[in-house]
C-alpha positions as CSV (number, residue, x, y, z in Angstrom):
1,X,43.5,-33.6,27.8
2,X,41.4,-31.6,30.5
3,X,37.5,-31.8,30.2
4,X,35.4,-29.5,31.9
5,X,31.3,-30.4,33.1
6,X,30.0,-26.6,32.5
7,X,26.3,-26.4,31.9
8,X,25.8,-26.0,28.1
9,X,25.0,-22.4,26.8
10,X,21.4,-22.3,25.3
11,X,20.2,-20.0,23.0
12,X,16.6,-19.9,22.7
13,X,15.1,-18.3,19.4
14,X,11.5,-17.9,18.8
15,X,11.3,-19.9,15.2
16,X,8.3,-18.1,12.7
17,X,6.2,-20.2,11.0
18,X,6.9,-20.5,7.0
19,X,4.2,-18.5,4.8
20,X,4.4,-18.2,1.2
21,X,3.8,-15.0,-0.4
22,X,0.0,-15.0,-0.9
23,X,-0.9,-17.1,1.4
24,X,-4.3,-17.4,2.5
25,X,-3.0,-16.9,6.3
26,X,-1.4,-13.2,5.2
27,X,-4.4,-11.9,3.6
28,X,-6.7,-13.3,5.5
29,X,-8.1,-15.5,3.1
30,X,-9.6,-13.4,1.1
31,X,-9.3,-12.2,-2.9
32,X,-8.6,-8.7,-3.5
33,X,-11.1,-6.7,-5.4
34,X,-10.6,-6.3,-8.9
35,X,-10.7,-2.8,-10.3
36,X,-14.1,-3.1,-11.8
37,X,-15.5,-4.1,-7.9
38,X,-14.1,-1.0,-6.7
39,X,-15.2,1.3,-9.0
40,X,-19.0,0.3,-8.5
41,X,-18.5,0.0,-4.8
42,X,-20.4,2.8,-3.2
43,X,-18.9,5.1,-1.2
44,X,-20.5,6.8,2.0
45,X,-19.2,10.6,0.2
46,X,-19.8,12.1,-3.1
47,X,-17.1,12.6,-5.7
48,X,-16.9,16.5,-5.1
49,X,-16.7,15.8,-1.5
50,X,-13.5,13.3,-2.3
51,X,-12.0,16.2,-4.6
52,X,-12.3,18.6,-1.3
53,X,-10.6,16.1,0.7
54,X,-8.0,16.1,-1.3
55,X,-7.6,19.7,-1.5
56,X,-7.5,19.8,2.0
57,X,-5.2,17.4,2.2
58,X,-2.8,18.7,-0.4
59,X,-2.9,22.1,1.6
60,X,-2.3,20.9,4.8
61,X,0.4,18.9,3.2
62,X,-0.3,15.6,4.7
63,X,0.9,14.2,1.4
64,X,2.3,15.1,-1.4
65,X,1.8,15.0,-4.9
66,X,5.2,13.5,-7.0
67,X,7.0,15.4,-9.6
68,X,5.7,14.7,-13.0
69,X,8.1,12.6,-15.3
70,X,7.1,14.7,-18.5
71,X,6.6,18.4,-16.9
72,X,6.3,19.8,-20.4
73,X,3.0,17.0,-21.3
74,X,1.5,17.7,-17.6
75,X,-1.5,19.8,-19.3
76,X,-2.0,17.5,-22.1
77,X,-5.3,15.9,-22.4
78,X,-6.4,13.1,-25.3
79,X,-9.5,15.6,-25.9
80,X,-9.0,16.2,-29.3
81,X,-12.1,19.0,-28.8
82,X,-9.6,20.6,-26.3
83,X,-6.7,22.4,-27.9
């Protein structure tokens, strides 16, 4: 039986450390904001200025609006003034 003294082959891999989904390390520690937070934040714009935005931005079509799923209830409201 032949033996041979070759210098081993070594891989080196950078190893990641183990997070959790969640984890205060991802996110920074920090809860997100619950819906009724963000709804009285105040913004640093007015609400017709945030509709012109996203005019603009529809136009300009730096994003897109989806399809509806229900084209045919797309101009339905729960008004039940509104006919």
């Amino acid at each position: 039986m032949a033996t041979f003294a070759e210098t081993p082959l070594c891989i080196l891999v950078k190893s990641r450390p183990k997070e959790k989904k969640g984890s205060p390390s991802r996110d920074g520690g920090r809860k997100k904001p619950m819906l009724k937070e963000l709804q009285e934040k105040k913004y640093p714009f007015s609400d017709l200025d945030l509709l012109r935005m996203l005019d603009g931005l529809l136009q300009s079509r730096i994003i897109k609006l989806p399809a509806p799923n229900r084209p045919e209830e797309a101009g339905r409201t729960n008004n039940p003034g509104h006919s």
